[in-house]
LUMGU-519936 format. One record per residue (C-alpha): residue number from 1; x, y, z; residue in one letter. Coordinates in steps of 0.5 Angstrom, whole numbers, plus 500, padded with zeros to 3 digits. Example, Ala and Ser with C-alpha at 12.3 -4.5 7.8 and 13.67 -1.06 7.14 Angstrom:
2
> pos,c1,c2,c3,code
> 1,525,491,516,A $
> 2,527,498,514,S $
% end
This chain:
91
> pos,c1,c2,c3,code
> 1,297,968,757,X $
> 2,301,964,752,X $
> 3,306,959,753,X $
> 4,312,963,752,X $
> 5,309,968,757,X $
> 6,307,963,761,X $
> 7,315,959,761,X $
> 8,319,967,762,X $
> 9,314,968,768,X $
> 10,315,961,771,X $
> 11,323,962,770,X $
> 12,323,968,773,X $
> 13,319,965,780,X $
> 14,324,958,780,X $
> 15,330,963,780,X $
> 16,327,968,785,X $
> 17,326,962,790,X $
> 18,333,959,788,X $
> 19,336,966,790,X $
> 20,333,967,796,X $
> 21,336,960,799,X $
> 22,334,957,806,X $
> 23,335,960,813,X $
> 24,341,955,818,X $
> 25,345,957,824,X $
> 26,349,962,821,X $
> 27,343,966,820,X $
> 28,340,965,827,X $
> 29,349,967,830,X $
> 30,347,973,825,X $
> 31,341,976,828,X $
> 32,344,975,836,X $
> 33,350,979,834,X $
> 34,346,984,831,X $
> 35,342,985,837,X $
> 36,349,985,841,X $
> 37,350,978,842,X $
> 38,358,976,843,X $
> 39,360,969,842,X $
> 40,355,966,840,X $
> 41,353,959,839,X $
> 42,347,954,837,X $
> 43,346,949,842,X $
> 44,340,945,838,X $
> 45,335,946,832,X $
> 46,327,944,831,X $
> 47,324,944,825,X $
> 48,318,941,827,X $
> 49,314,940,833,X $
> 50,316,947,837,X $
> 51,311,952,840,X $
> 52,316,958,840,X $
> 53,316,959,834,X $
> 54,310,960,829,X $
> 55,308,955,823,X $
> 56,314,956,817,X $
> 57,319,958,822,X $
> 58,325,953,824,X $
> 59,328,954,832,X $
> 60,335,955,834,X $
> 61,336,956,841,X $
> 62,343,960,842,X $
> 63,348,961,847,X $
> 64,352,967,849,X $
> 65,353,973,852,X $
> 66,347,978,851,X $
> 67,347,986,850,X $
> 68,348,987,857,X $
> 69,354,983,858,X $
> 70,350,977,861,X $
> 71,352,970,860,X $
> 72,344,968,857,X $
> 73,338,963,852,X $
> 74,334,965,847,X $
> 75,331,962,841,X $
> 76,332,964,834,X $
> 77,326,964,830,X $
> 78,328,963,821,X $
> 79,324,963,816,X $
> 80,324,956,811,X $
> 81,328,961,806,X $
> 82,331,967,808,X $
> 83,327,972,805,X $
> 84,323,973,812,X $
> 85,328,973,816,X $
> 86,330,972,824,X $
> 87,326,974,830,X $
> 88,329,973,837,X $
> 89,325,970,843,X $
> 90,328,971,850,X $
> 91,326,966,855,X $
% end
């Protein structure tokens, strides 16, 4: 490979990686309401040391009123980036 096609396709990764920005809490409040969660709020966040999320993933535990009308917790797993999305682990 030569240098010029070695600094486009290390250009195009660095602008894929800065593109795809990190999960937060607005990410964690998103997937609950797309499950049917209202008022949602996040209580406390981990990044480290959580055994309910898998490696590489950030824990948000929520608050709100569930998809069966229920006052309920759950925790919200997030990728590091926001290319892998979030998954909803109910207590």
């Amino acid at each position: 490979m030569n240098l010029e096609t070695r600094l486009s396709a290390s250009l195009v990764l660095g602008l894929a990686i800065a593109s795809s920005g990190c999960s937060g809490k607005g990410d964690a409040v998103t997937a609950a309401q797309h499950e049917g969660w209202e008022n949602v709020r996040v209580t406390s966040s981990s990044y480290f040391l959580d055994w309910t999320c898998a490696d590489g993933e950030k824990a948000y535990e929520i608050e709100g009123k569930n998809a069966r009308g229920k006052t309920s917790t759950a925790t919200v797993c997030c990728g590091y980036t926001n290319m892998k999305g979030c998954t909803i682990r109910y207590d």
